[in-house]
N, C-alpha and C positions, 0 to 999 in steps of 0.2 A: 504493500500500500504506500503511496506517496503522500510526502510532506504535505499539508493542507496549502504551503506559501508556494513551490511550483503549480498544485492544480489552480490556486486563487489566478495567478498571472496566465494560463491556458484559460481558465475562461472567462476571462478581459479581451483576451485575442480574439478566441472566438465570437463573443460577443459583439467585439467593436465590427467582426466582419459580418457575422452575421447583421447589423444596425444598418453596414454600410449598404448590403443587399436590397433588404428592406426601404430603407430609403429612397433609392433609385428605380426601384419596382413602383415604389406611390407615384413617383416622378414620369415614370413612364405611364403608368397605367391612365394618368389626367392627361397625357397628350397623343396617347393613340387612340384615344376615346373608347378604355375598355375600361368601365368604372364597377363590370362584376368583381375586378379583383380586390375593389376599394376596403370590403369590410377584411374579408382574411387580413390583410396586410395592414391593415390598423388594429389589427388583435395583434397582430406578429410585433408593431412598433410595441403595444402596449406592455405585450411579455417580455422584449426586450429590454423594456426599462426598469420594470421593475424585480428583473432576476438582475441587472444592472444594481439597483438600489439594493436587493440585499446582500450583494459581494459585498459593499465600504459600509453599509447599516447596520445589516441583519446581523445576528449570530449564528445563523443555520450553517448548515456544514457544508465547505467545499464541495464533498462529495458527490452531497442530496443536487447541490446547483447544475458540477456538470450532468449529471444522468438527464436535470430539468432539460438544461439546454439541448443536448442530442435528442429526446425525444421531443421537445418542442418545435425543431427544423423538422424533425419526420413526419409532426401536425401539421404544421405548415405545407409541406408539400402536399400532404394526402389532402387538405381544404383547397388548395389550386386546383387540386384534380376532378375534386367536384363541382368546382367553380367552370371548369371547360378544361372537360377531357381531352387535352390535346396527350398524344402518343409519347411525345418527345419526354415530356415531363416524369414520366414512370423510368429516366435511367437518372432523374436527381433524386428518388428515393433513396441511390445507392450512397449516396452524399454523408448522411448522418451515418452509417455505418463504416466511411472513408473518415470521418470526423471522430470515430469513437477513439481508434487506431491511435489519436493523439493522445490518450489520456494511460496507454498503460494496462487499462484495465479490461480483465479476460471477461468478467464476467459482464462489462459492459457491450463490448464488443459481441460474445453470445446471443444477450438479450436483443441486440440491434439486429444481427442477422438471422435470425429467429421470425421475430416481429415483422421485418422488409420482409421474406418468404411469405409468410404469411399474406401481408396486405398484397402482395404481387399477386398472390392466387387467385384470393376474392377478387380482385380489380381484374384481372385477364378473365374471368369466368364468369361474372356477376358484371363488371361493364364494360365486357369488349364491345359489343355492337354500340357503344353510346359512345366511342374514342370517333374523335375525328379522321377521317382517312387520310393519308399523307401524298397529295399529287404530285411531288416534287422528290423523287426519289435522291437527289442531291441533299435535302434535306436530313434524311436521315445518315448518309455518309458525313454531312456536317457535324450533328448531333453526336455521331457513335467517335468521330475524330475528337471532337472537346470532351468526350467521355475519357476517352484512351488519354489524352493528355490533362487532363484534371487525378486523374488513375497515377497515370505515372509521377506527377507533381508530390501527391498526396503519401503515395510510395517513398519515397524520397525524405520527405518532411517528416517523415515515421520512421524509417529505419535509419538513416541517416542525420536529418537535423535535430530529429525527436530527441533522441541519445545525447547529443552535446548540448542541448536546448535544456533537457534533465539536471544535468550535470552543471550547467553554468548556475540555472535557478536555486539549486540546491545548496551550491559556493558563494552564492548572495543571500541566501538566506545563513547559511553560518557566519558570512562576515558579519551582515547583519546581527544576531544574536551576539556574535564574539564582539563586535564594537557596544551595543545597548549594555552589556556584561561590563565590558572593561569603562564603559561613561559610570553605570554604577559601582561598580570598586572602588572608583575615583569618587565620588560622591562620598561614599563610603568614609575612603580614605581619609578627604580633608574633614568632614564633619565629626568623626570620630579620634581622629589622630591627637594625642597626648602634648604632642609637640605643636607650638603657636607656628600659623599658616599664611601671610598676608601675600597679597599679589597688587603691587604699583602699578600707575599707567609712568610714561617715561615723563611726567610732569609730577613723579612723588605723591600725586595722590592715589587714597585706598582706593580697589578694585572690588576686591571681596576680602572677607577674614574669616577664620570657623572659630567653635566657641572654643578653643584653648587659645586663643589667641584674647578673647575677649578677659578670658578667665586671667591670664598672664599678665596681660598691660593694664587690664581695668576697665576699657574702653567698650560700651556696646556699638553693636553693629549699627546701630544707625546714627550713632552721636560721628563714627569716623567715616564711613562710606561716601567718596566722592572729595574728600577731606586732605588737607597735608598737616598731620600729627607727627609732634616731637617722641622720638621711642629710643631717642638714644641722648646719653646727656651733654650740656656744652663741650665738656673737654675733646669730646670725638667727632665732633662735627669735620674739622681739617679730615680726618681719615675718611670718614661718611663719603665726602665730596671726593677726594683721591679714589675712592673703591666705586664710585660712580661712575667715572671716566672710562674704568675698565670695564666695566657692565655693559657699557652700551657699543664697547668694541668686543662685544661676544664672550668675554671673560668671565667664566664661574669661579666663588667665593666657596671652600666646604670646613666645614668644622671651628670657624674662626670664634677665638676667647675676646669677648667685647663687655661691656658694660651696658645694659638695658633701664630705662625708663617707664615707671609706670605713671599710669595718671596721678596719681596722689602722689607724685613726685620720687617714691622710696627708688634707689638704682639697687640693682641683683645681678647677679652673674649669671653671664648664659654663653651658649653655643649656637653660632647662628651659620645660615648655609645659604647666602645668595648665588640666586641664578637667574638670567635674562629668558624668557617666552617669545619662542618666534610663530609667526604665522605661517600656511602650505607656503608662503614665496618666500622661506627663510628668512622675512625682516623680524627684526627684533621690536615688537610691540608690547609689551611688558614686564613687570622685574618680580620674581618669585624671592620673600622673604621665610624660612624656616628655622624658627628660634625656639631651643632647648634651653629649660630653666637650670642651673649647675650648680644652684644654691646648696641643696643637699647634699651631691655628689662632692663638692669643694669641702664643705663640713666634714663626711666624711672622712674624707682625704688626709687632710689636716689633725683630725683627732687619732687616724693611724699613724701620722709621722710624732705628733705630741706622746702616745702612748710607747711607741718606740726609743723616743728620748726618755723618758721617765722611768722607762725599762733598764739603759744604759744608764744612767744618772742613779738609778735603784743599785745594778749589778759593783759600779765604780765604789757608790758610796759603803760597803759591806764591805770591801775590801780595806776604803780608807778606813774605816769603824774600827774594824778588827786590828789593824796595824797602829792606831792610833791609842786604841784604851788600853792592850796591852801594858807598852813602858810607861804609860800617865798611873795604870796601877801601881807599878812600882814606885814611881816621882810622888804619888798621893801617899803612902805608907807612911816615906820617909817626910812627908811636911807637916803630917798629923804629928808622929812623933817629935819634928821640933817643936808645936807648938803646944804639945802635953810639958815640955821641959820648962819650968818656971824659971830658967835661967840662961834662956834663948834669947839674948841679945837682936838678935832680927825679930824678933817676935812679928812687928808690924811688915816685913816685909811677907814674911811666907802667911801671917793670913792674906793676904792679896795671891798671891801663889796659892792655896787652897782654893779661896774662892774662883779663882779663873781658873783651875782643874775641873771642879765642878760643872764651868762653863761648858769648857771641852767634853765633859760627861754627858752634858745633856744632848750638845750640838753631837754626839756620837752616837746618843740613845736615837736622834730624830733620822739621823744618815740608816741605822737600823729599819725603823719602821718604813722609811722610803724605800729601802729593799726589798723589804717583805714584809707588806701588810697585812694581817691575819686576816684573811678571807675563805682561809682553806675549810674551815668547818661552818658551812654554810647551812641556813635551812629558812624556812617558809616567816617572812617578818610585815607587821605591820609598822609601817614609815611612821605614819601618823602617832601613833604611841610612841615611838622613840624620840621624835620632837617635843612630846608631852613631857619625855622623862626629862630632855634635855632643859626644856624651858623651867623645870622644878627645881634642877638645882642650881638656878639663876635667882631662884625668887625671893632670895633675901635682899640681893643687892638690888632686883628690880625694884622691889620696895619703897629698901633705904633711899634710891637716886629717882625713883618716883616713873620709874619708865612704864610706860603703857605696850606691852607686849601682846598683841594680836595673834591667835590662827583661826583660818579658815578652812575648813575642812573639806578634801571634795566633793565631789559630787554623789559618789557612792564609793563605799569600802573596798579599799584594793590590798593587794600582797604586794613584796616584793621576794626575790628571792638572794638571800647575803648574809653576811654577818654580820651581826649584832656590834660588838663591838667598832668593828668597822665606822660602820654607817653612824653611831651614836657619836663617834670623835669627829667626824664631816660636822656633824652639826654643833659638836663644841666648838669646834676652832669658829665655824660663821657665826655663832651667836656670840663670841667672845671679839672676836672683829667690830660688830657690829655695838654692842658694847660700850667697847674704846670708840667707837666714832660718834656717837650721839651723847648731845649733854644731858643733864640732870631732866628731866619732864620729856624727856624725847619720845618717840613713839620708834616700833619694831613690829614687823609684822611677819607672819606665813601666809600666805595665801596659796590653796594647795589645787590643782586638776588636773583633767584628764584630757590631755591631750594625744593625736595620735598610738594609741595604745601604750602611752607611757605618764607616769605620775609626774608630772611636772609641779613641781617647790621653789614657790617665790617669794624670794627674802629680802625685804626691803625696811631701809634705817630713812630719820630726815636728818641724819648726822653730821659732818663738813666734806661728805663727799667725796672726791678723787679729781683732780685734774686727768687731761688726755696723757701724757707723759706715763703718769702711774698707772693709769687704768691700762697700757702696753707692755707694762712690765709686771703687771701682776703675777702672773704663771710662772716669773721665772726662778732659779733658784737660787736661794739667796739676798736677794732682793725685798727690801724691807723700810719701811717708813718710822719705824715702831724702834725705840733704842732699846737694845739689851734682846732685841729679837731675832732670832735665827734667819730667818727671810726661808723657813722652810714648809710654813703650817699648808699654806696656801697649795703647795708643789704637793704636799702629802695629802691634802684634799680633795686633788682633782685624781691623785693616782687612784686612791682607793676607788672613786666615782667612776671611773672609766673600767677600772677592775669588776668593777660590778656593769658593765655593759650599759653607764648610763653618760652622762657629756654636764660639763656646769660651764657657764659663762656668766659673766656678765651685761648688763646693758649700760654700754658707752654713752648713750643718748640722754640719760637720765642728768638733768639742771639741778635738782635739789636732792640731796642725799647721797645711798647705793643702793643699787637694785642688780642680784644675782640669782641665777634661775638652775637650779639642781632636777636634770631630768632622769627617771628610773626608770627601766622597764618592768610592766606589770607582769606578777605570774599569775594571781586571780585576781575577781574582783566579783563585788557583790552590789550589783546595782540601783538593791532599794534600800542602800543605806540613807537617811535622809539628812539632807545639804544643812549641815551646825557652824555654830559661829563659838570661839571657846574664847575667854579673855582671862586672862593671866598677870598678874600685878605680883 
């Protein structure tokens, strides 16, 4: 059985000849003044239009239409013949069965030559005497010659044009579906694609954008459409306009690291891929913009080279620890003992020598813990309580200096998974920071949620702050504002947070205060915990 889209185009062909037939019979028949043919042939236009109308209309099936059409030329003829039996007419019966040939189809072809036998017999038997006689024996050698060459025509156009007529319709109906297929993929593609999609005309304005583009810059589709929007920030204009120039001399731009522009002004980092749009005569009518957000992947990135240092920084400092406290054991024995001897002339020098041992103790105890955090014996913790516990044994001094210490609880009860210990001295060292930077009546807060399947803990003082300078050197080691302080807490806060699979920053952006954001990964969570407010003095 064939495609429905080859038979649809065979019977347009046929129809449009079969129309043309018909037409030129009306045409004839008002100027040889034989107006018996007039009604047939205005049945025949009227079938023709409307088996016309339901190819592009109807929904009826290809099929049912051809079988219409061949037996309707075979009405058509046998209505002629009753209309005036001329002789001649009984070899255009053979016609629709010369016409089926085109379709392929066996059982069509049966039924047609079935049907012709048939009406041939009744009509030779039933109205020979009423055939007009034929005086002109030229005539019928006319007749039988346009038969043989309509025969051989029809011959021809079936075995031979039939076949590659088949074949071409069929490769148009694949393009056909393979192109409608690949418009929708594309459709597909930009509307659904992760990645923001714009397409410029060569005057920088929007063309189209899909929603990750909306989603990325901020902008909707109808606020930029037609539009020339800034998406990238002042500094890179000069490159903007150099990478322009190339564009429209055919140059493709792929994977380049730029600086992006959202509406609300924030810049992010991304991966963008420009490329010039040509039309079939290869000019260049367009500029294809695809930009990947890198914000996370940089994060990433970053927290594995920081975790690798702190690893290195961990491994070095255990080595100096151990090399270090050893002979200070010794140099400590002997200071203590001069300074038990009541008749130690230095007395005042070796206390200061004790006490800067001491120093050396501690700064060796902290090189310790940055090598090896205890996290190894881990198990199932609520975060939330271990900030309760921490803010508890604050609560004298919070008292005494009048601080108002806030948490927020999140949204519903979550785990983490870690050490206790651990994660309780993360929040000593930030509440003792914080602490030292707000005065007497200050305020302190947690505010605690759930973001991207991770407990995000935000700690924020109205304390004196951090300039940009410190707030760059935070993380690093040793590194310290604070006199008599190791410059280590901070370096051993972030190791342990990272140890446990979670990331802490600060935000830079903050005018008044500090504001540091401690994020964890959840191992459960219980969602109808209900959203509390806890105050602590």
């Amino acid at each position: 059985m064939e495609n429905s889209q080859p038979i649809q185009s065979k019977n347009k062909y046929l129809l449009i000849s079969f129309g043309f037939i018909v037409f030129f019979q009306l045409i004839a028949s008002l100027y040889v003044d034989e107006l018996q043919y007039l009604l047939p042939i205005t049945a025949a236009a009227v079938f023709n239009i409307s088996l016309f109308g339901l190819i592009h209309y109807g929904k009826i099936n290809q099929k049912i239409i051809s079988w219409l059409i061949i037996l309707g030329s075979n009405i058509y003829i046998l209505s002629l013949l009753f209309v005036n039996a001329d002789f001649p007419y009984l070899f255009f019966l053979f016609f629709p069965i010369i016409m089926s040939l085109i379709y392929s189809d066996k059982y069509l072809q049966l039924t047609m030559l079935s049907v012709t036998t048939i009406e041939m017999t009744i009509l030779l038997r039933l109205l020979g005497p009423y055939f007009h006689p034929i005086r002109d024996a030229k005539m019928v050698i006319h007749f039988s010659f346009l038969f043989v060459i309509v025969m051989l025509l029809l011959f021809i156009l079936t075995v031979k044009i039939g076949p590659q007529m088949k074949k071409l319709l069929i490769e148009k109906e694949v393009m056909s579906v393979t192109l409608s297929s690949k418009e929708g993929y594309l459709d597909l593609l930009f509307e659904h694609s992760h990645d923001s999609i714009a397409v410029f005309n060569l005057d920088q304005k929007l063309l189209a954008v899909n929603p990750a583009f909306e989603e990325m810059y901020g902008w909707k589709k109808e606020e930029c459409i037609g539009k020339s929007i800034q998406l990238t920030p002042p500094s890179q204009f000069e490159e903007i306009a150099e990478r322009q120039k190339y564009l429209l001399q055919g140059r493709s731009f792929k994977n380049i690291r730029s600086k992006e522009i959202r509406k609300n002004g924030t810049i992010f980092e991304a991966e963008t891929t420009v490329a010039p749009i040509y039309d079939k005569n290869n000019k260049i009518v367009a500029l294809s913009l695809i930009t990947r957000d890198i914000t996370e992947k940089l994060q990433a990135e970053r927290l594995r080279i920081e975790a690798i240092k702190l690893n290195a920084i961990g491994e070095i400092a255990a080595t100096v620890a151990h090399e270090v406290r050893n002979p200070m054991t010794s140099v400590n024995g002997f200071v203590q003992l001069m300074n038990e001897d009541p008749e130690n002339p230095y007395r005042m020098y070796t206390e200061i020598m004790e006490s800067e041992i001491e120093r050396i103790n501690l700064i060796a105890n902290e090189f310790l813990i940055l090598s090896k955090p205890n996290i190894k014996k881990r198990k199932e913790l609520d975060v939330e309580n271990i900030i309760i516990e921490v803010i508890s044994l604050f609560e004298e001094e919070l008292k005494h200096r009048q601080i108002e210490c806030s948490l927020y609880l999140a949204e519903y009860q979550t785990t983490v998974f870690g050490n206790e210990e651990s994660l309780k001295q993360v929040f000593i060292n930030l509440m003792r920071n914080s602490m030292e930077a707000v005065r007497d009546g200050g305020n302190i807060t947690f505010f605690n949620s759930i973001v991207n399947n991770m407990l995000s803990i935000t700690l924020s003082d109205n304390g004196h702050g951090m300039d940009e300078e410190t707030y760059k050197q935070l993380f690093l080691p040793f590194f310290t504002t604070k006199d008599g302080a190791t410059g280590l807490g901070l370096v051993i806060t972030k190791k342990i947070v990272l140890d446990h699979g979670g990331n802490i920053e600060f935000n830079g952006y903050r005018k008044i205060g500090a504001e540091l954001i401690v994020k964890l990964p959840i191992y459960s969570s219980n969602k109808y915990q209900d959203f509390m407010k806890i105050n602590e003095r």
